[in-house]
PDB file of N, CA, C and O in Angstrom:
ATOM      1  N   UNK A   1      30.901  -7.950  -8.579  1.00  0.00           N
ATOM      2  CA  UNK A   1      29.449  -7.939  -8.529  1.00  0.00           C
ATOM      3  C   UNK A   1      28.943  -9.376  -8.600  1.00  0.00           C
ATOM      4  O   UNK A   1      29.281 -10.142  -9.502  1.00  0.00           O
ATOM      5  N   UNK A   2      27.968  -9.765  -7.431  1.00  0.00           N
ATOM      6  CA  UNK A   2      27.464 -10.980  -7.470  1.00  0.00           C
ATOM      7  C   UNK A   2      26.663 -11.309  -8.726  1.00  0.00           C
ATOM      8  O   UNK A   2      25.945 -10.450  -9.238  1.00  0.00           O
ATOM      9  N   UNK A   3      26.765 -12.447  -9.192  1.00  0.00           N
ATOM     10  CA  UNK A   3      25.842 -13.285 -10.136  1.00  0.00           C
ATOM     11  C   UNK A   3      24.352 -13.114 -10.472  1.00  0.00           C
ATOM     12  O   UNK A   3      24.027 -12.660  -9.375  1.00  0.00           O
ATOM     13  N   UNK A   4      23.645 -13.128 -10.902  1.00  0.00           N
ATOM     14  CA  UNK A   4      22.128 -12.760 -10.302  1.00  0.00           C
ATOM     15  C   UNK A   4      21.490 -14.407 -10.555  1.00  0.00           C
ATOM     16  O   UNK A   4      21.764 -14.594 -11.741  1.00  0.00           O
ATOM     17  N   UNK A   5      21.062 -15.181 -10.245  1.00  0.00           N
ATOM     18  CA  UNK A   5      20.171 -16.427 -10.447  1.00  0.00           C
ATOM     19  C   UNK A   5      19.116 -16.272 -10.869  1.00  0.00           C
ATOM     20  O   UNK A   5      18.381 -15.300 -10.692  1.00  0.00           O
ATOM     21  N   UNK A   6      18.826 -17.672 -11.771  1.00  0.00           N
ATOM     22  CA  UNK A   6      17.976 -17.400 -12.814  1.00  0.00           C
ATOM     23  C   UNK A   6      16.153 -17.851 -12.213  1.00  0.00           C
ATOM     24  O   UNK A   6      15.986 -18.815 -11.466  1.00  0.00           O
ATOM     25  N   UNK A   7      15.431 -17.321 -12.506  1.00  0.00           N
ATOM     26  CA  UNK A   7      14.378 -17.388 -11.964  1.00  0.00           C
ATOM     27  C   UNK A   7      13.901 -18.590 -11.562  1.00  0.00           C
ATOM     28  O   UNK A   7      13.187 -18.677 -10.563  1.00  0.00           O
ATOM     29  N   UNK A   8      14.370 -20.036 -12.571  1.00  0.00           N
ATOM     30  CA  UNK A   8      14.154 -21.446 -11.921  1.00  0.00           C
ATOM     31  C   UNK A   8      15.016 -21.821 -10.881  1.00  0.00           C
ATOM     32  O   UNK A   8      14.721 -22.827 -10.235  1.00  0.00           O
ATOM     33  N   UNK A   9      16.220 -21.074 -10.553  1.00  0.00           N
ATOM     34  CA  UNK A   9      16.261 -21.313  -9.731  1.00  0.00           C
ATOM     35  C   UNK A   9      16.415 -20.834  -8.169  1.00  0.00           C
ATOM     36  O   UNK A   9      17.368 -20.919  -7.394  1.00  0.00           O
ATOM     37  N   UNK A  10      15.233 -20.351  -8.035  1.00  0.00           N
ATOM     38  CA  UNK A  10      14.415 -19.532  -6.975  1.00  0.00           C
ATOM     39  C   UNK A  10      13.689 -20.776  -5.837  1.00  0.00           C
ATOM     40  O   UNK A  10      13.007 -21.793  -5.968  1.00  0.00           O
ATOM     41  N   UNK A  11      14.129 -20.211  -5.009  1.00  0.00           N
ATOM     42  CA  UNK A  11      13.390 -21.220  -3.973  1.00  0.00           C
ATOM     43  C   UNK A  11      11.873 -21.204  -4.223  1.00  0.00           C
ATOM     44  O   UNK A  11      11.490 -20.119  -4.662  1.00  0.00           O
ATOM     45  N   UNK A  12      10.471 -22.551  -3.981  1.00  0.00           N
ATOM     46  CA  UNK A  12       8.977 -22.029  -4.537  1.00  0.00           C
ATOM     47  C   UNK A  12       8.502 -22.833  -3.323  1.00  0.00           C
ATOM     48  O   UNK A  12       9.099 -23.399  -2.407  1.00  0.00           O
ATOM     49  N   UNK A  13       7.005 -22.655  -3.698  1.00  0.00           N
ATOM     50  CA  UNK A  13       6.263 -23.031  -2.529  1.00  0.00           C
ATOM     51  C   UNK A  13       4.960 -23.603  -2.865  1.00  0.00           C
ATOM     52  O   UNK A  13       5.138 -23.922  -4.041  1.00  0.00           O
ATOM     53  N   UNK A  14       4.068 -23.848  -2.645  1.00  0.00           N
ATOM     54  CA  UNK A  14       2.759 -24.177  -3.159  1.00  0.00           C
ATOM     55  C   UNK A  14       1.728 -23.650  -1.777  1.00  0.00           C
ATOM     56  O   UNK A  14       1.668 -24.114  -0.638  1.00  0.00           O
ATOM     57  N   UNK A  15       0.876 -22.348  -2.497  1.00  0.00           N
ATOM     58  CA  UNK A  15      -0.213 -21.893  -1.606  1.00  0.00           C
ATOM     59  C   UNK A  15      -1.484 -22.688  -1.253  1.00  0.00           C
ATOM     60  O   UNK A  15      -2.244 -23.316  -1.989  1.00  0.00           O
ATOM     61  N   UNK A  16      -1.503 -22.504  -0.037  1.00  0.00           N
ATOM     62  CA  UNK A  16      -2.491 -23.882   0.270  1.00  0.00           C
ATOM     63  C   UNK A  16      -3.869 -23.478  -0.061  1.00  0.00           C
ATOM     64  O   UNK A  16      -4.773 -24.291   0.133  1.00  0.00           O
ATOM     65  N   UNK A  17      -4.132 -22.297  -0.546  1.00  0.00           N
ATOM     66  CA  UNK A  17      -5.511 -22.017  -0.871  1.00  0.00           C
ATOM     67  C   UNK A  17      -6.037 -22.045  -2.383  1.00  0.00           C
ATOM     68  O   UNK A  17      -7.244 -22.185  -2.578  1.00  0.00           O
ATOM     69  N   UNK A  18      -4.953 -21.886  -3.690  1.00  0.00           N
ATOM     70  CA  UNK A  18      -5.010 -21.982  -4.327  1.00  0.00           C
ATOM     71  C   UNK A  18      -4.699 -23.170  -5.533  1.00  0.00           C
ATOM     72  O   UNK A  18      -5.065 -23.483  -6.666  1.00  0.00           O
ATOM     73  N   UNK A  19      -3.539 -23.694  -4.203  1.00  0.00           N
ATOM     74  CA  UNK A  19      -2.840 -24.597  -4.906  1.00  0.00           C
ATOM     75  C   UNK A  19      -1.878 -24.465  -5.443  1.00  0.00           C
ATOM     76  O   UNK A  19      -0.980 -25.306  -5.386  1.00  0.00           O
ATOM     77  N   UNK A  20      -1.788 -23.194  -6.220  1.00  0.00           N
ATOM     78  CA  UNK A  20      -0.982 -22.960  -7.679  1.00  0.00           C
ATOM     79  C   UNK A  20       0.544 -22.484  -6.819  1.00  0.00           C
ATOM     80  O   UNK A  20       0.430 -21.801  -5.802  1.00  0.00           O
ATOM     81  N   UNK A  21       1.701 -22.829  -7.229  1.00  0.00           N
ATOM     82  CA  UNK A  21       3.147 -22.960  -7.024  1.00  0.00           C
ATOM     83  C   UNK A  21       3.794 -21.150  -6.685  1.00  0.00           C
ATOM     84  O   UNK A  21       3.489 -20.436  -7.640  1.00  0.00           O
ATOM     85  N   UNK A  22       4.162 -20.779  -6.158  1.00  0.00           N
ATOM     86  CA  UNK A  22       4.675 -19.224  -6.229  1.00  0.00           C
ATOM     87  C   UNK A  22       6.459 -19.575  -5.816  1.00  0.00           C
ATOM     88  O   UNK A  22       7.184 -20.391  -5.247  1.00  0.00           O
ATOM     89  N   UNK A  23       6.468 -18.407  -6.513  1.00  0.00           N
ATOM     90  CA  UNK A  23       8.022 -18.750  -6.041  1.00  0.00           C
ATOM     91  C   UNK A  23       9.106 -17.347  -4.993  1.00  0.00           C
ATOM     92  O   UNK A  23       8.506 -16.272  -4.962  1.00  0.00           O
ATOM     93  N   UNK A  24      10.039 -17.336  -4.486  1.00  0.00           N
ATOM     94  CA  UNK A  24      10.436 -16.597  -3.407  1.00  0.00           C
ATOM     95  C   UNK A  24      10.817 -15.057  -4.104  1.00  0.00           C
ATOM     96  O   UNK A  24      11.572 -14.774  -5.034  1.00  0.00           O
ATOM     97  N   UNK A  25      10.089 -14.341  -3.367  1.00  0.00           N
ATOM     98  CA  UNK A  25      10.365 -12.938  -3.826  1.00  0.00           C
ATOM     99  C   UNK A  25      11.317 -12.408  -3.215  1.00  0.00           C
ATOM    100  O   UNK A  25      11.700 -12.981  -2.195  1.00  0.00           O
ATOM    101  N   UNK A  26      12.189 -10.794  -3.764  1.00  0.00           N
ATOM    102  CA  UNK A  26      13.356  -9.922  -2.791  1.00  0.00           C
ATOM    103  C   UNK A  26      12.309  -9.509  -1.414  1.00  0.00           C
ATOM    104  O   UNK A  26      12.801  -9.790  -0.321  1.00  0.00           O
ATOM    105  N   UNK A  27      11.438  -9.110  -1.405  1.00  0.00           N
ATOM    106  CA  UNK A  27      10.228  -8.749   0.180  1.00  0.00           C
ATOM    107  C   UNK A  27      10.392  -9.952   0.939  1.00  0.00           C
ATOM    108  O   UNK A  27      10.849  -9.798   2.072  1.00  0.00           O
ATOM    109  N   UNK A  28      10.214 -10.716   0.695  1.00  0.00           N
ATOM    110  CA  UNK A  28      10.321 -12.096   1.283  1.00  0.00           C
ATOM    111  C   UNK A  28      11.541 -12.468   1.938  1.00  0.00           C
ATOM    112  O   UNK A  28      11.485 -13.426   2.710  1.00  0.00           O
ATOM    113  N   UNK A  29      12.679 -11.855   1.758  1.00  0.00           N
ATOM    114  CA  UNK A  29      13.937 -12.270   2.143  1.00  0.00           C
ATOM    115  C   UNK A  29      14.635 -12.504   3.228  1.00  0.00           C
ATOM    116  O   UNK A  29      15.717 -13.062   3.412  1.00  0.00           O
ATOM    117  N   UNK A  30      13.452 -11.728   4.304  1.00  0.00           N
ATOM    118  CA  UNK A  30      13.919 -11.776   5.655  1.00  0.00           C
ATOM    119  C   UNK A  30      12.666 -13.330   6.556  1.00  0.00           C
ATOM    120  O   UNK A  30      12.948 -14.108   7.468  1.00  0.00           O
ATOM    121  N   UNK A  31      11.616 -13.207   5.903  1.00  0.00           N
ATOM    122  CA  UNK A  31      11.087 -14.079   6.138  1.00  0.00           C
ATOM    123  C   UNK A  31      10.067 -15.328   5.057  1.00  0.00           C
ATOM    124  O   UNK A  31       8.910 -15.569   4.713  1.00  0.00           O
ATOM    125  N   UNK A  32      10.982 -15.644   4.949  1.00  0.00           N
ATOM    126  CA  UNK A  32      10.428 -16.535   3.274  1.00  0.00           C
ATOM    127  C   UNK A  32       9.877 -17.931   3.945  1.00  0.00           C
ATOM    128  O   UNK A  32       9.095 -18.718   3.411  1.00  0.00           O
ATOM    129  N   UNK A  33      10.502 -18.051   5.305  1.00  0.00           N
ATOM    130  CA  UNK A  33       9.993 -19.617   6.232  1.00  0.00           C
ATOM    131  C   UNK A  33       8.718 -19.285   6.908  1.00  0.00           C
ATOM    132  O   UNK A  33       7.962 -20.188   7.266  1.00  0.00           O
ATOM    133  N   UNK A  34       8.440 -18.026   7.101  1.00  0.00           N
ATOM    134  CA  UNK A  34       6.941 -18.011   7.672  1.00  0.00           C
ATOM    135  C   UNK A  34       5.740 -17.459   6.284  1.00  0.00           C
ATOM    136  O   UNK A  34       4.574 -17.121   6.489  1.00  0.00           O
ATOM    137  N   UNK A  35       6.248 -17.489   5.279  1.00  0.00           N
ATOM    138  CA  UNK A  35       5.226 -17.229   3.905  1.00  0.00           C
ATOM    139  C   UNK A  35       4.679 -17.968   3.408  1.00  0.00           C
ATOM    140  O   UNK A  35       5.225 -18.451   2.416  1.00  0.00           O
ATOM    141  N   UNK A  36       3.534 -18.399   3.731  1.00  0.00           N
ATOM    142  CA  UNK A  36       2.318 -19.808   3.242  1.00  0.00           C
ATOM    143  C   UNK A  36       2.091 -18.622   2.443  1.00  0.00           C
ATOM    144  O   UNK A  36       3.032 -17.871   2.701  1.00  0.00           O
ATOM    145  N   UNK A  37       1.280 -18.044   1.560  1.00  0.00           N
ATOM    146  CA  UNK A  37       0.252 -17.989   0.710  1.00  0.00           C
ATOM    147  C   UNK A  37       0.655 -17.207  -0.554  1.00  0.00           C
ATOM    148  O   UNK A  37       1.489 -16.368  -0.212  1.00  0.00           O
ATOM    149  N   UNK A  38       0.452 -17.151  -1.621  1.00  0.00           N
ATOM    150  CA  UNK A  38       1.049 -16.567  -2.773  1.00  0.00           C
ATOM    151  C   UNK A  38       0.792 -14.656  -2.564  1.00  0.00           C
ATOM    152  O   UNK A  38       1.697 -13.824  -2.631  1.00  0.00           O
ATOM    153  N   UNK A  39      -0.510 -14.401  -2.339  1.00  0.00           N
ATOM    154  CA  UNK A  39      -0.910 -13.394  -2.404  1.00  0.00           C
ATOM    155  C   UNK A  39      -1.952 -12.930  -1.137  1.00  0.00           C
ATOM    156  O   UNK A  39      -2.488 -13.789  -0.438  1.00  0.00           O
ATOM    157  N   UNK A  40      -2.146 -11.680  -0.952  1.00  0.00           N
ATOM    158  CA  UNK A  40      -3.408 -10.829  -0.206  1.00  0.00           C
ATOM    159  C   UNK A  40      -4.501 -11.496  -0.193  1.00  0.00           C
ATOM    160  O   UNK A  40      -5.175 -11.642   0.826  1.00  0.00           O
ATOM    161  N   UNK A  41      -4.772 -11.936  -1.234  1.00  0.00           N
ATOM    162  CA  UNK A  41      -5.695 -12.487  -1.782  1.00  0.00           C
ATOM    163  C   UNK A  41      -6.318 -13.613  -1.045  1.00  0.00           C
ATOM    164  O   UNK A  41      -7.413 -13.689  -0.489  1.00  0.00           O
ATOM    165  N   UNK A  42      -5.276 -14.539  -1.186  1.00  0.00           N
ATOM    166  CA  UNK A  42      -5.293 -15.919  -0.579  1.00  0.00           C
ATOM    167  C   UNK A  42      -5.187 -15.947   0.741  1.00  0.00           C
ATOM    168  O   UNK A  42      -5.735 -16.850   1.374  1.00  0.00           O
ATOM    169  N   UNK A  43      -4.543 -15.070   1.293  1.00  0.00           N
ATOM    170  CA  UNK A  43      -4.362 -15.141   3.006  1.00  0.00           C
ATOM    171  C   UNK A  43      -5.787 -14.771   3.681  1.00  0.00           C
ATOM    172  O   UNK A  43      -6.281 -15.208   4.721  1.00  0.00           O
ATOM    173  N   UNK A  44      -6.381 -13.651   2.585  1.00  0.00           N
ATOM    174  CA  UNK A  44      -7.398 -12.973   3.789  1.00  0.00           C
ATOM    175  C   UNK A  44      -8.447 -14.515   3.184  1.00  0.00           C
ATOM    176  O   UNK A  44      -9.364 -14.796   3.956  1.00  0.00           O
ATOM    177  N   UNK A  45      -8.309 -15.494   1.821  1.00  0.00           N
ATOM    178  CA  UNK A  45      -9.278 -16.480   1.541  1.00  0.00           C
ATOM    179  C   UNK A  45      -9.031 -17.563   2.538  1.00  0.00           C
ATOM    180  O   UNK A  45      -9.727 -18.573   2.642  1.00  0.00           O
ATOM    181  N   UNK A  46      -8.003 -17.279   3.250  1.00  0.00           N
ATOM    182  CA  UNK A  46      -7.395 -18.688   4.179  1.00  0.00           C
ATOM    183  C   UNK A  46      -8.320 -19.263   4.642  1.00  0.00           C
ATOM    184  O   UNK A  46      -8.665 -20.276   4.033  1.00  0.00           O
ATOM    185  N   UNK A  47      -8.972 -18.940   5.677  1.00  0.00           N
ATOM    186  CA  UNK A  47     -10.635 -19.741   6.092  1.00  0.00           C
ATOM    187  C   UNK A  47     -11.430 -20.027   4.722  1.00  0.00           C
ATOM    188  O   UNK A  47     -12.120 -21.046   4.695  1.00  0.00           O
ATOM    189  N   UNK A  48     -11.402 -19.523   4.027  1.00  0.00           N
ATOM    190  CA  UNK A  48     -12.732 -20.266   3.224  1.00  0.00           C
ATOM    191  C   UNK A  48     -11.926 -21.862   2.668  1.00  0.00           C
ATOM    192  O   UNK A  48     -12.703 -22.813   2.749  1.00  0.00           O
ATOM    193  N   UNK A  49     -10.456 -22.230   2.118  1.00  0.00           N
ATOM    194  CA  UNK A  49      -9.985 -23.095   1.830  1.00  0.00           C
ATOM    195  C   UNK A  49     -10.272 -24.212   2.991  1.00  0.00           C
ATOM    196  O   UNK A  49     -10.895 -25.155   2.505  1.00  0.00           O
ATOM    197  N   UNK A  50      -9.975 -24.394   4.510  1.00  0.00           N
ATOM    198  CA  UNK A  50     -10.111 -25.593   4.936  1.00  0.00           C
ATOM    199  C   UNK A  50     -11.648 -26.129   4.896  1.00  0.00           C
ATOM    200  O   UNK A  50     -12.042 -27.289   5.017  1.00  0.00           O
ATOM    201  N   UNK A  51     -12.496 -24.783   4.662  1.00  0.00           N
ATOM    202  CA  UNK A  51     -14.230 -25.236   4.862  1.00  0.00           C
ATOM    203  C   UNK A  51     -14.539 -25.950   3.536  1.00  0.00           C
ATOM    204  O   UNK A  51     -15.604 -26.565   3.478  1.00  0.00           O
ATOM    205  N   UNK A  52     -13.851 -25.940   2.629  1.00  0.00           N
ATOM    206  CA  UNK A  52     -14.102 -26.782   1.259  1.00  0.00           C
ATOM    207  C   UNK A  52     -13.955 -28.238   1.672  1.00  0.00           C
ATOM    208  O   UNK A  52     -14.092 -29.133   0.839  1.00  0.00           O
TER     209      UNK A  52
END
């Protein structure tokens, strides 16, 4: 049985709308290189961040 890795060391990212750091989830696994934004949240806020 494989190892499991410890949460620091998880690949992370920084959401460009919030700023704040997220780090790589199991959903993410097939595409973790096209995932800008931490959350729902932030993606559908995507336009309001560059108008700031």
């Amino acid at each position: 049985m494989a190892r499991q890795r410890s949460k620091s060391d998880l690949p992370s990212k920084v959401c460009p709308v919030c700023q704040r750091p997220f780090t790589w989830r199991k959903k993410w696994a097939g595409c973790w290189d096209d995932v800008k934004y931490c959350s729902e949240r932030c993606r559908r806020r995507r336009g309001e961040a560059s108008a700031e």
